[in-house]
N, C-alpha and C positions, 0 to 999 in steps of 0.2 A: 582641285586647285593646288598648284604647288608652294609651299610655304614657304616662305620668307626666313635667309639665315637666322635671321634671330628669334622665330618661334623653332625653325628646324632643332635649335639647340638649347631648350627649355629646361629639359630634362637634365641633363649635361651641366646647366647652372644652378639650378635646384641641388646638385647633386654637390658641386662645389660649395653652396653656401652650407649646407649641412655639415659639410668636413670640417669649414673653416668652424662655425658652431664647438665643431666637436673637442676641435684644438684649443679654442678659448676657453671652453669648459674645464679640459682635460687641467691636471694638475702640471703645472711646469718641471721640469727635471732639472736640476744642476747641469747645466755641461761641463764634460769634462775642461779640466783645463790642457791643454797640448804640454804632453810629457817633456819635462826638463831632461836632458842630454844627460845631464849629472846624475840621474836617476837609472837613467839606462846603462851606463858605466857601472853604477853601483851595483844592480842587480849583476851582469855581467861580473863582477870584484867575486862578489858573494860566491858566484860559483864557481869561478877558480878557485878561491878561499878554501871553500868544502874538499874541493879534490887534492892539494896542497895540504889539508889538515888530515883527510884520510890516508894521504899515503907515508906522513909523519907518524902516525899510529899503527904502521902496515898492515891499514886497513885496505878491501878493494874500494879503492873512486865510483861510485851511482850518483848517476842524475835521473830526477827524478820528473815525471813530466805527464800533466794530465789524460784524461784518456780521452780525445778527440772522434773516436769510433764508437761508441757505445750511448747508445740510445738511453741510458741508466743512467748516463752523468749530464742526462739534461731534462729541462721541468719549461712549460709552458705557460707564459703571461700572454693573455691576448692582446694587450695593450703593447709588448714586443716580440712575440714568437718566441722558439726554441731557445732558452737559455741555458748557460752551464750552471751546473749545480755548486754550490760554495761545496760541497762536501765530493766531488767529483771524485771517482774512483783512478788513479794513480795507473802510470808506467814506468819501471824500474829498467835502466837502460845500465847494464854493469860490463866496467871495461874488464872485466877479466874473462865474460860470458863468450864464448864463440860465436854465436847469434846475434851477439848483440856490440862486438870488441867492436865492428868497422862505423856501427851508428854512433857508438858513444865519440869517435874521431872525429866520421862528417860533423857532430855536432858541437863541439871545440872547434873544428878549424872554420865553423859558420859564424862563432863566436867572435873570433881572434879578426873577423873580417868586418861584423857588425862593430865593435871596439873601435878600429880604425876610420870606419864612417863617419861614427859619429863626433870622436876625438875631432878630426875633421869638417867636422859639418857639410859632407858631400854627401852624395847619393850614388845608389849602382844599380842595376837591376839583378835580378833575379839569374838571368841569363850570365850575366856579370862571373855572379858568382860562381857558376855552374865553370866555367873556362879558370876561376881563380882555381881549382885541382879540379880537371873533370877523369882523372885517373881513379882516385879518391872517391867521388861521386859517382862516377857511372850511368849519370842519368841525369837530367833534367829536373822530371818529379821526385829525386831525391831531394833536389835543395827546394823545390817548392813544398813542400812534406815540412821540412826541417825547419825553414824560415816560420812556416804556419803554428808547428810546434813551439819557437821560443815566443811567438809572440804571445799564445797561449799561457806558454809557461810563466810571463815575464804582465801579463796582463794589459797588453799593451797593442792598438792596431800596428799594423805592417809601416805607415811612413814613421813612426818613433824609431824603427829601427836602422831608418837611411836606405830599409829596400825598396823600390820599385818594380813592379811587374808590368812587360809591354800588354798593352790590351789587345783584346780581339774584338770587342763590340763597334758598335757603328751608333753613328745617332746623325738628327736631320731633321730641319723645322724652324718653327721660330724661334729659334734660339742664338743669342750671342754671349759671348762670357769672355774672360779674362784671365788668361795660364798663369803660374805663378812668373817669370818668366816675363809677363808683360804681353804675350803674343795676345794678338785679340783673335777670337776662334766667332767666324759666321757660320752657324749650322743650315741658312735659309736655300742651300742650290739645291735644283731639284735632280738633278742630272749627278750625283756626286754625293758620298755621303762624309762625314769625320768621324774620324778614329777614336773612341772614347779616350781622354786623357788619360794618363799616366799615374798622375798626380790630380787626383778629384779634391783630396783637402785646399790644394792650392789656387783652386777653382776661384775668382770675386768676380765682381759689376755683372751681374748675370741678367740679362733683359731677355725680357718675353712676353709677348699678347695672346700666349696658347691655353686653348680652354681645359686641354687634356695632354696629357701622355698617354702615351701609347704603345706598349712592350709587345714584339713580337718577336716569337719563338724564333722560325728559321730566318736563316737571311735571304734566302730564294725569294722567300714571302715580301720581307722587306724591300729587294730590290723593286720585285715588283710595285710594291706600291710606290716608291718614289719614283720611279717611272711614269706612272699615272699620274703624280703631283697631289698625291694624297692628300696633303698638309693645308696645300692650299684651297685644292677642289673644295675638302668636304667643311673646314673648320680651320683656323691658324691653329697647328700641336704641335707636338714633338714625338719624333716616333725614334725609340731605341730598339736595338738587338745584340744580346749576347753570344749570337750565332750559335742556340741549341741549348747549352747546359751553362748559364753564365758566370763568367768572369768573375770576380770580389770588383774589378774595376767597375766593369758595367752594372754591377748591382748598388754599389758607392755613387754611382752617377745619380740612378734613379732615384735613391735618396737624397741623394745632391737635389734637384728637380723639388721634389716634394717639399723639403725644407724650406726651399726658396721661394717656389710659387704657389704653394698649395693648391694643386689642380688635380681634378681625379685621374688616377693613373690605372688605365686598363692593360689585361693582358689579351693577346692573341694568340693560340697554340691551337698543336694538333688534337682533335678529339679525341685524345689515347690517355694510357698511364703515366710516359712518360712527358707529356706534354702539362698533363695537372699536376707534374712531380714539378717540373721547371716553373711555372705560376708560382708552388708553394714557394719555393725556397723563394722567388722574390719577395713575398707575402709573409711567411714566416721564419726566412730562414733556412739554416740546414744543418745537423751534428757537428758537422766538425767544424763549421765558424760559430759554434753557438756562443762561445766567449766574446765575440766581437756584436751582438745581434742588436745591440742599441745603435749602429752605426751602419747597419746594412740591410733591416727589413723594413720593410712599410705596410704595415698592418692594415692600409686603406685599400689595396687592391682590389681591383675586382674583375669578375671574368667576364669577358665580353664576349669569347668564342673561341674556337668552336664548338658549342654546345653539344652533348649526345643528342640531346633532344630536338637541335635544331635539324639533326639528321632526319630526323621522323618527319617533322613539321614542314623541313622544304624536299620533302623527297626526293633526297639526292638520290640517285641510281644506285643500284644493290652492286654493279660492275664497279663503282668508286670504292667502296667500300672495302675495308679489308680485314679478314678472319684474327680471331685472336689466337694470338700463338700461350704456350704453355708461362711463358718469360711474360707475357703481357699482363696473365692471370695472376702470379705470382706477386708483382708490380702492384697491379692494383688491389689487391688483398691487402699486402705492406703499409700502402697507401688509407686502405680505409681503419687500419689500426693507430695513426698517427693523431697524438692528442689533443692536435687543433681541428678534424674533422667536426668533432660534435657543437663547435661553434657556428659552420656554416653548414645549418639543414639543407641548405638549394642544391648545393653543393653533393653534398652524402645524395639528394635525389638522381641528381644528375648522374655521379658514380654507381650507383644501382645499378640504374637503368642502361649503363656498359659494361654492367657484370654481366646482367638481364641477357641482352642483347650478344651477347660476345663478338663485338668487332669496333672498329675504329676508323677514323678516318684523319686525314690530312689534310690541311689547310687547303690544299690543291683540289681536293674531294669538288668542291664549288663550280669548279672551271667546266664540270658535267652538265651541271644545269644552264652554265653561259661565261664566253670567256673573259665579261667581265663583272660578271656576277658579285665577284667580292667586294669590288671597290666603289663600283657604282651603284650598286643595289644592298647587301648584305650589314657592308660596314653605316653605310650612312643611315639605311632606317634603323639598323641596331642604336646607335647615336640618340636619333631622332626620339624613337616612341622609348627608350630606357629601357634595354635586352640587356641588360648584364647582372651577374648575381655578384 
């Protein structure tokens, strides 16, 4: 006999009253208060100041700036993921250095650009900045590099600074909300999806009847399910995508979502290394935003699929399947030494058993067994009987 949506989705409620549980339990945090302008100035003063004061002493100008790549300047709360450590190990950026003369510039003239923003109380994007000297910069992932660095430096998310970066995520579902701006944004077309905002803090009046969110890795995956009308067929959700290795936007969103509605938020990836890398960081984070990680992990995560194990269990075809490469082994070794492993045992089994195994598969892997396997079979009794760790 087939069930009825509201036993269909038992598990799914169960699973939400327990988070909500968990949140009332957990001890409240101060929220930050949203940085005063005048503070961002100041920090800003300080470091002209220093450089001003060492070259009055003809002394050489260093700025100094934490170390954002190193695994050693960050410590594990499971309660938030990968943080940075108050004793962080340091990078010494000296304008008199050859290696280092053109970084210590880009990083003054990103200054003298943040200054004026905020003086202002406008905004630019990232890109912005990159055309304010792209002779100077060279690149793109320079000024995105640099921006990430003062915010770092200065302890402070990316909108204190007046930047904005354009997104690449996608989202769609029941969702409506309110830009800062005023635009009212419907996320409900199934035929179409919205572009994660720009501007997540500026996000109000957020409504939604969704029982879950729903993270999925690629956007191929995603198209397709909004194609199917996922959202509606199976349960009213919301389904996001960072299109592979996500955004700070689309990961800000997701936590936007969770803040708001407290609903479980699953992930969907490929059943590889890189696929439980892109989970983590939603989940826990990642090195080099780890100074920012009270504001962009969600510690409730959990993995819905693609399981190694589900590979076994639905014998998908040995021809879907694909050999692990030497980069994949390496990966997942990286992976199983990471400090929030030994919180989730299901987890660590799971990973074994695609060490075990040596091979992986992709969301598409399914389409073997039926071409619409995922959506109409996979995803909804995953839902249904509670498949996710």
């Amino acid at each position: 006999m087939e069930l009825s949506e509201a036993q269909s989705f038992t598990k799914v409620d169960k699973l939400r009253a327990k988070l909500l549980k968990d949140v009332a339990d957990a001890t409240e945090e101060d929220k930050d208060e949203e940085i005063k302008s005048r503070e961002i100035l100041d920090c800003i003063e300080n470091v002209i100041l220093q450089i001003v004061t060492s070259l009055s002493k003809d002394e050489t100008p260093v700025l100094v700036l934490p170390n954002r790549s190193s695994w050693d300047n960050v410590r594990f709360d499971s309660a938030i993921g990968l943080q940075m450590s108050s004793s962080s190990a340091l990078v010494m950026i000296r304008s008199s250095c050859p290696t280092s003369a053109t970084t210590f510039s880009q990083i003054l003239n990103i200054l003298s650009v943040i200054y004026t923003l905020v003086q202002s109380n406008s905004y630019a994007t990232k890109r912005d900045i990159f055309y304010h000297n792209p002779q100077l910069f060279g690149s793109q992932r320079t000024v995105d590099r640099i921006v990430d660095d003062v915010c770092c430096m200065f302890k402070v998310p990316r909108r204190a600074l007046r930047v904005l970066a354009t997104s690449k995520g996608l989202i769609s579902g029941d969702l409506c909300y309110t830009e800062e701006d005023g635009t009212r944004i419907d996320c409900h077309s199934n035929s179409a999806a919205v572009a994660v905002s720009s501007n997540i803090a500026g996000i109000r009046n957020v409504v939604s009847s969704a029982k879950f969110v729903l993270i999925v890795e690629k956007d191929a995956t995603f198209q397709r399910l909004l194609q199917d009308d996922f959202c509606t067929k199976s349960s009213p959700c919301i389904m996001i995508t960072g299109k592979g290795f996500p955004d700070v936007n689309s990961r800000l969103m997701v936590r936007k979502l969770w803040d708001v509605l407290h609903v479980p938020v699953f992930t969907l990836v490929d059943a590889d290394p890189h696929g439980i890398e892109i989970m983590c960081i939603y989940k826990y984070g990642s090195v080099a935003m780890s100074f920012e990680a009270h504001s962009l992990t969600i510690p409730s995560v959990m993995w819905l699929g693609i399981l190694p194990s589900d590979l076994q269990r639905l014998q998908v075809p040995r021809d879907a399947l694909i050999p692990f490469t030497k980069r994949d082994e390496n990966k997942l070794n990286s992976l199983l030494k990471r400090p929030y492993v030994a919180e989730q045992p299901e987890w660590l089994k799971e990973m074994e058993l695609m060490q075990k195994n040596k091979y992986k598969a992709e969301i598409q892997s399914l389409a073997a067994i039926g071409p619409d396997f995922l959506t109409s079979i996979y995803l909804p009794n995953k839902l249904r009987y509670g498949g996710w760790l």
